[in-house]
Chimera marker file (.cmm) of the C-alpha trace (Angstrom):
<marker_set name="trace">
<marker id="1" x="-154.655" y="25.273" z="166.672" r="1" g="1" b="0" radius="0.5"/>
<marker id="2" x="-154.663" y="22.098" z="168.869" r="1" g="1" b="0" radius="0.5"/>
<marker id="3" x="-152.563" y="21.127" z="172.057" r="1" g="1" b="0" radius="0.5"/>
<marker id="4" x="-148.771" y="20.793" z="171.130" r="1" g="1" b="0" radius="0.5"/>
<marker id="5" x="-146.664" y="17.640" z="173.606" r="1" g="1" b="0" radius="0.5"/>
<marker id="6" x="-142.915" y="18.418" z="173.337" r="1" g="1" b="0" radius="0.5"/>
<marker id="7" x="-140.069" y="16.867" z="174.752" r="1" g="1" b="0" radius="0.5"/>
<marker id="8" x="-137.412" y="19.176" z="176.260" r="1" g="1" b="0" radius="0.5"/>
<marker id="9" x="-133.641" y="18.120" z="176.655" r="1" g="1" b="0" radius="0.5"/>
<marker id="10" x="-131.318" y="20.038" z="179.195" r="1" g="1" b="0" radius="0.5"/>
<marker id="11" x="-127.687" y="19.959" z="179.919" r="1" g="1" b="0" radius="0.5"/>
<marker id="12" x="-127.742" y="21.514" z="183.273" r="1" g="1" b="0" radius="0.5"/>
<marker id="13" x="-124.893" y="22.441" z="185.888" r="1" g="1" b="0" radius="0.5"/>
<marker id="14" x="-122.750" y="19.410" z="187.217" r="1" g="1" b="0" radius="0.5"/>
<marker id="15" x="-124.622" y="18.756" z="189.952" r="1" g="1" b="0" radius="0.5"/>
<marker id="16" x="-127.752" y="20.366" z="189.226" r="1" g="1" b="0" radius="0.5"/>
<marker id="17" x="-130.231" y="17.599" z="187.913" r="1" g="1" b="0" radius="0.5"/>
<marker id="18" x="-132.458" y="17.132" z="190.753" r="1" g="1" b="0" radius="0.5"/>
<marker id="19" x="-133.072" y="20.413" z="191.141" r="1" g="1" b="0" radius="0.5"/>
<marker id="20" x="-133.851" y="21.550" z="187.838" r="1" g="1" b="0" radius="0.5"/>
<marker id="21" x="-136.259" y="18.390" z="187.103" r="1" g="1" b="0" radius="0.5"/>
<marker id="22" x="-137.978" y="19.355" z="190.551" r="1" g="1" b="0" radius="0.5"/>
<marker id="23" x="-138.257" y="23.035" z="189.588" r="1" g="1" b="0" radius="0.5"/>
<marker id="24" x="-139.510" y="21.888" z="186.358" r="1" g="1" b="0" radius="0.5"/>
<marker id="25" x="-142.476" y="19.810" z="187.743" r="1" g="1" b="0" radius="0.5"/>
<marker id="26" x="-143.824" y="23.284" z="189.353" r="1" g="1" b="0" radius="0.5"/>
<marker id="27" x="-145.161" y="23.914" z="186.027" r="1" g="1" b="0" radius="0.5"/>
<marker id="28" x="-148.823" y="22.838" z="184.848" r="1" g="1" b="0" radius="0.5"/>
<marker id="29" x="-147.111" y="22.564" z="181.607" r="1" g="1" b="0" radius="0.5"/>
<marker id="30" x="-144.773" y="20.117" z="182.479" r="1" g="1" b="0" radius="0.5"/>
<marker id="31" x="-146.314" y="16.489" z="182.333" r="1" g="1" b="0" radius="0.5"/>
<marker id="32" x="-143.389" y="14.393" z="183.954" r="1" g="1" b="0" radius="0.5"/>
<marker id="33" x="-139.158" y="14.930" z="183.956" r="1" g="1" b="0" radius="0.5"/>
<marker id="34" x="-136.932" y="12.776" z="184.444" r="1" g="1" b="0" radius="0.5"/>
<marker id="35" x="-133.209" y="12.792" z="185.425" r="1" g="1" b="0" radius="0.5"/>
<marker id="36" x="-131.118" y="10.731" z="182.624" r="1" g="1" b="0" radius="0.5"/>
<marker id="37" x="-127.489" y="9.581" z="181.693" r="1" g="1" b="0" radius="0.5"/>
<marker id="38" x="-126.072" y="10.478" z="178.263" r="1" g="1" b="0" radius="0.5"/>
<marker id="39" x="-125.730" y="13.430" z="176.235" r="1" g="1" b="0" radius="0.5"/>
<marker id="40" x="-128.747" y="15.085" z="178.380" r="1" g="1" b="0" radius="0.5"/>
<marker id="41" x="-129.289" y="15.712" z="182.229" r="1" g="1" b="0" radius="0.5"/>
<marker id="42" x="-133.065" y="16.246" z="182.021" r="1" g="1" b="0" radius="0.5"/>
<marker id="43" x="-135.850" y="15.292" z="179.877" r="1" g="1" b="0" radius="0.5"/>
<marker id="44" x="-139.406" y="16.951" z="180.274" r="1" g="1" b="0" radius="0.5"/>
<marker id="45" x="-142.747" y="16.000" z="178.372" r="1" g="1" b="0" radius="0.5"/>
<marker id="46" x="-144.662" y="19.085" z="177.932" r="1" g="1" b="0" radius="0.5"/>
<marker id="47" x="-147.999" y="20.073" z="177.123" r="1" g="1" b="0" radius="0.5"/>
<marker id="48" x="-149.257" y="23.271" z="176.096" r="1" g="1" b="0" radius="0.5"/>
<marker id="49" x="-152.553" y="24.562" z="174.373" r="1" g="1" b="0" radius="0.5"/>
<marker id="50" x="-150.926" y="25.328" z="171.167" r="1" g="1" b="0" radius="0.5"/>
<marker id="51" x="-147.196" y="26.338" z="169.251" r="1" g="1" b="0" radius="0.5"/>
<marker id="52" x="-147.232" y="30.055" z="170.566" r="1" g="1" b="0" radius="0.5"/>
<marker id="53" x="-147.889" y="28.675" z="174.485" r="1" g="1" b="0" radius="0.5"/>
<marker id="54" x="-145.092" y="26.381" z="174.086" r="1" g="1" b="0" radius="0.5"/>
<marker id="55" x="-142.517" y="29.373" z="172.389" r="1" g="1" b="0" radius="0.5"/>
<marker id="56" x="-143.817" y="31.384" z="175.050" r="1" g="1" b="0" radius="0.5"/>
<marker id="57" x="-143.248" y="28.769" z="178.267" r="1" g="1" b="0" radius="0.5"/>
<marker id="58" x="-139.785" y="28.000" z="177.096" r="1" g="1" b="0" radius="0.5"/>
<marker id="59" x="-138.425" y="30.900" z="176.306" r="1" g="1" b="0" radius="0.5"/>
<marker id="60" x="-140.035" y="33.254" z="179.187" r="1" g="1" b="0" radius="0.5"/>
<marker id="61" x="-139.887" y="29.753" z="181.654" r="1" g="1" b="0" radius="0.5"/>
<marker id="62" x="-138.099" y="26.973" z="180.859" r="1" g="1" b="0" radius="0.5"/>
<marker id="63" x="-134.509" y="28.417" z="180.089" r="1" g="1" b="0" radius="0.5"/>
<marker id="64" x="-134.832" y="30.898" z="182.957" r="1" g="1" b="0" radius="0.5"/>
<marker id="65" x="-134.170" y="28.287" z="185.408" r="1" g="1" b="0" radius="0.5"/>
<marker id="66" x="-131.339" y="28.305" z="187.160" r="1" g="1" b="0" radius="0.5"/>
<marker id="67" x="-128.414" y="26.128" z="186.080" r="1" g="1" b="0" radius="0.5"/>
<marker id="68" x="-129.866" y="25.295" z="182.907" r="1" g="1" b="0" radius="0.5"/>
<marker id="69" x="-127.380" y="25.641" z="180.072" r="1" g="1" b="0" radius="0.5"/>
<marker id="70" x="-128.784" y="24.449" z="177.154" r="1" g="1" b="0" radius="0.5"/>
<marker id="71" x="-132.363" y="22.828" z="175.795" r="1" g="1" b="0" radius="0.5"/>
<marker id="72" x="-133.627" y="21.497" z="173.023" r="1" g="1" b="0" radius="0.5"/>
<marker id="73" x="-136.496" y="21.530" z="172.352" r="1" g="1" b="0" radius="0.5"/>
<marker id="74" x="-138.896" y="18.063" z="170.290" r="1" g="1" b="0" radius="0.5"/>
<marker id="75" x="-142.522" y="18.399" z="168.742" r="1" g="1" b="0" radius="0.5"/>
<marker id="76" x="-143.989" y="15.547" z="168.976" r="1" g="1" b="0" radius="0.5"/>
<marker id="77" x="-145.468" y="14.456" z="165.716" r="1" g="1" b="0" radius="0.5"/>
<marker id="78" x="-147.599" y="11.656" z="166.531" r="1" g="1" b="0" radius="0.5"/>
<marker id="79" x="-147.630" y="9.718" z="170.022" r="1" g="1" b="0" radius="0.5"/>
<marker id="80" x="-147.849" y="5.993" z="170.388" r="1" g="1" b="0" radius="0.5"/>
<marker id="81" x="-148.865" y="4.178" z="173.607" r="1" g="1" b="0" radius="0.5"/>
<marker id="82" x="-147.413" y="0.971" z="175.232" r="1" g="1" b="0" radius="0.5"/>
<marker id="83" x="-149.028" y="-1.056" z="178.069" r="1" g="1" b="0" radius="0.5"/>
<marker id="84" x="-148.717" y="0.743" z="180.990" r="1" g="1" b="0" radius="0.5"/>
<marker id="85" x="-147.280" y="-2.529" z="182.971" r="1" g="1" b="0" radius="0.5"/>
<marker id="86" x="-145.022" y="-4.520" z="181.491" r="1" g="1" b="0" radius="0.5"/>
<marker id="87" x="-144.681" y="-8.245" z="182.211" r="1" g="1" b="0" radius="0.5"/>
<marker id="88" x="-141.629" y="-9.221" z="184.690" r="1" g="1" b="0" radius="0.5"/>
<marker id="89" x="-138.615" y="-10.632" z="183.027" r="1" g="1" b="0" radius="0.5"/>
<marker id="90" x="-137.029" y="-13.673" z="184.795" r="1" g="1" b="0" radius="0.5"/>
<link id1="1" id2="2" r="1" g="1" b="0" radius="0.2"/>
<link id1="2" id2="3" r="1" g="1" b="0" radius="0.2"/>
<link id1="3" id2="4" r="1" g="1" b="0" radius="0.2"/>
<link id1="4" id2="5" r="1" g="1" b="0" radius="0.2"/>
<link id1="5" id2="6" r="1" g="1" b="0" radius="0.2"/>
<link id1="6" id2="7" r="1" g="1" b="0" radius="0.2"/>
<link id1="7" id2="8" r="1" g="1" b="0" radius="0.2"/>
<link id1="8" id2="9" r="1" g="1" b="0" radius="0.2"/>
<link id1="9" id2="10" r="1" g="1" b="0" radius="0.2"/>
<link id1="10" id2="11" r="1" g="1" b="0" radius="0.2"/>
<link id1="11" id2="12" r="1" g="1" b="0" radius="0.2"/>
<link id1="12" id2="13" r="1" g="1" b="0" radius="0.2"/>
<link id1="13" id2="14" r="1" g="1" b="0" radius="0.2"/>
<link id1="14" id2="15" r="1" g="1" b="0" radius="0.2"/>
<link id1="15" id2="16" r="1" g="1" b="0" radius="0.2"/>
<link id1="16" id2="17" r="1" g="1" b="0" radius="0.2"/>
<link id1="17" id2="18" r="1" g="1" b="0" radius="0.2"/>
<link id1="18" id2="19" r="1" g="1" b="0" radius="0.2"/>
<link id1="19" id2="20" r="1" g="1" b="0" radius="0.2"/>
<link id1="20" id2="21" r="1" g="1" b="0" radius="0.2"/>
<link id1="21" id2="22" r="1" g="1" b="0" radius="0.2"/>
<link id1="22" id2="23" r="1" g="1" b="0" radius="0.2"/>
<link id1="23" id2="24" r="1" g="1" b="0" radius="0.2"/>
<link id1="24" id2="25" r="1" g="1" b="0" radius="0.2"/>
<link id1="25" id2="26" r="1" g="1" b="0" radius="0.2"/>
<link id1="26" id2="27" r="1" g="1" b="0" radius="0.2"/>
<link id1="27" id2="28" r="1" g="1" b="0" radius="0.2"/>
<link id1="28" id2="29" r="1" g="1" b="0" radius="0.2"/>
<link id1="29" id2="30" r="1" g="1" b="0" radius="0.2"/>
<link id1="30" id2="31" r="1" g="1" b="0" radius="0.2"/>
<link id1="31" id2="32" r="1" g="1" b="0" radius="0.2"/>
<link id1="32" id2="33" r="1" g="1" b="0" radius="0.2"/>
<link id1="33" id2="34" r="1" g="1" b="0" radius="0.2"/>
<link id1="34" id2="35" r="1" g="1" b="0" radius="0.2"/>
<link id1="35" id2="36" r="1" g="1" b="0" radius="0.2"/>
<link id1="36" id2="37" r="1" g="1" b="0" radius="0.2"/>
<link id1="37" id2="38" r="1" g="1" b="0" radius="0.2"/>
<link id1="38" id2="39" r="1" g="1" b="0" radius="0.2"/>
<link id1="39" id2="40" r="1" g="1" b="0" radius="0.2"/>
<link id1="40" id2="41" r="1" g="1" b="0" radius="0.2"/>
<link id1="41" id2="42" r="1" g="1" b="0" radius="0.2"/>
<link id1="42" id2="43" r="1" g="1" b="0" radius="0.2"/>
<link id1="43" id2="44" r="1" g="1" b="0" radius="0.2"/>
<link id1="44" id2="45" r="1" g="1" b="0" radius="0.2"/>
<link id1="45" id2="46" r="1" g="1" b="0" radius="0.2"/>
<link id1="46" id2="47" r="1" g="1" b="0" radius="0.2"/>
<link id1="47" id2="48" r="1" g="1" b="0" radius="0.2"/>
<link id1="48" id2="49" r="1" g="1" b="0" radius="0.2"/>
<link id1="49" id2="50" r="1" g="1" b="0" radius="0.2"/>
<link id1="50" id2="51" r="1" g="1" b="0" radius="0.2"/>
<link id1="51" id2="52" r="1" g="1" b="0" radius="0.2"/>
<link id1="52" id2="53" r="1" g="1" b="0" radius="0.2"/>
<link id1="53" id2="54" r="1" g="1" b="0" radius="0.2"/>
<link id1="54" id2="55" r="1" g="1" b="0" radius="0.2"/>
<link id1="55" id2="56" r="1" g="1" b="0" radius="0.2"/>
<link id1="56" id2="57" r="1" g="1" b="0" radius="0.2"/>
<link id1="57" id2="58" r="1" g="1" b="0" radius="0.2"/>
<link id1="58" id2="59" r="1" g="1" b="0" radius="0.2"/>
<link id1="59" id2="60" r="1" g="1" b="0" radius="0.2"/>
<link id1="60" id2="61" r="1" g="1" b="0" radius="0.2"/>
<link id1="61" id2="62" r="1" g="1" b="0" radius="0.2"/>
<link id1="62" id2="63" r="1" g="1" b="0" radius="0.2"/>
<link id1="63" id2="64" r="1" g="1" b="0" radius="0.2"/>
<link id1="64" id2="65" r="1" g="1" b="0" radius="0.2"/>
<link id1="65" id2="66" r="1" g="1" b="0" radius="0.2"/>
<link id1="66" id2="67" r="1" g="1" b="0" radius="0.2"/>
<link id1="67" id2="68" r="1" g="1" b="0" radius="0.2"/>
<link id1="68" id2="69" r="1" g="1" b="0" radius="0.2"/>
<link id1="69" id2="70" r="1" g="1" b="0" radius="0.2"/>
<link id1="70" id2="71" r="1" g="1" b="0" radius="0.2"/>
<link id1="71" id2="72" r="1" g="1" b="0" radius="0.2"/>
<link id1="72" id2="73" r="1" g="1" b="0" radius="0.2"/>
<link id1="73" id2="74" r="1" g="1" b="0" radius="0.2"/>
<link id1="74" id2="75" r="1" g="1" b="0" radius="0.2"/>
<link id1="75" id2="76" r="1" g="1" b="0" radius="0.2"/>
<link id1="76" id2="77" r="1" g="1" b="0" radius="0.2"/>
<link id1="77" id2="78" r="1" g="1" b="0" radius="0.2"/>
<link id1="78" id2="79" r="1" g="1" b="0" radius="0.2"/>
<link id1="79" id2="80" r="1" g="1" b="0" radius="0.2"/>
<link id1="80" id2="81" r="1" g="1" b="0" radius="0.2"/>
<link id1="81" id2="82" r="1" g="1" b="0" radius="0.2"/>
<link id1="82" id2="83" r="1" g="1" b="0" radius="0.2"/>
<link id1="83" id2="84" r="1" g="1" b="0" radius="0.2"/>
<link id1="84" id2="85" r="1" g="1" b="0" radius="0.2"/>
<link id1="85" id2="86" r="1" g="1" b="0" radius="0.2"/>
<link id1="86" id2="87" r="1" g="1" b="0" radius="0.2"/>
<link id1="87" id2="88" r="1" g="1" b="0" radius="0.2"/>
<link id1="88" id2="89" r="1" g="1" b="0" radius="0.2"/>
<link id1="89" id2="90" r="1" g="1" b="0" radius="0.2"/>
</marker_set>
């Protein structure tokens, strides 16, 4: 099997957001997280050698953290790149 990238989505604590994105960031596995507004607290990007590492780092890792209530977990299917700079807008 090949690498697997998955985003995770956490409601966390009130409160809590920082802390669980900057816990989350300790992990090789975890490519970037990011604190947002809306249904969610924190998203993660993960990477992970294949479909049993990724079962394995979220359910022995990931939703041991502290103050995480729930996650949700996204395979992603196929990956599409933008430029990494944008232009300005006036």
């Amino acid at each position: 099997m090949s690498a697997v990238l998955a985003y995770v989505l956490f409601k966390v604590s009130s409160g809590t957001e920082r802390e669980v994105a900057q816990k989350l960031i300790e992990f090789d596995e975890v490519m970037e997280a990011a604190v947002v507004f809306g249904e969610y607290d924190v998203v993660a990007k993960l990477l992970t050698k294949d479909l049993d590492a990724l079962e394995d780092f979220v359910s022995d890792h990931v939703r041991n953290i502290q103050n995480v209530l729930v996650t949700s977990t996204m395979i992603i299917s196929r990956q599409y790149k933008a430029k990494s700079q944008r232009p300005k807008t006036k």
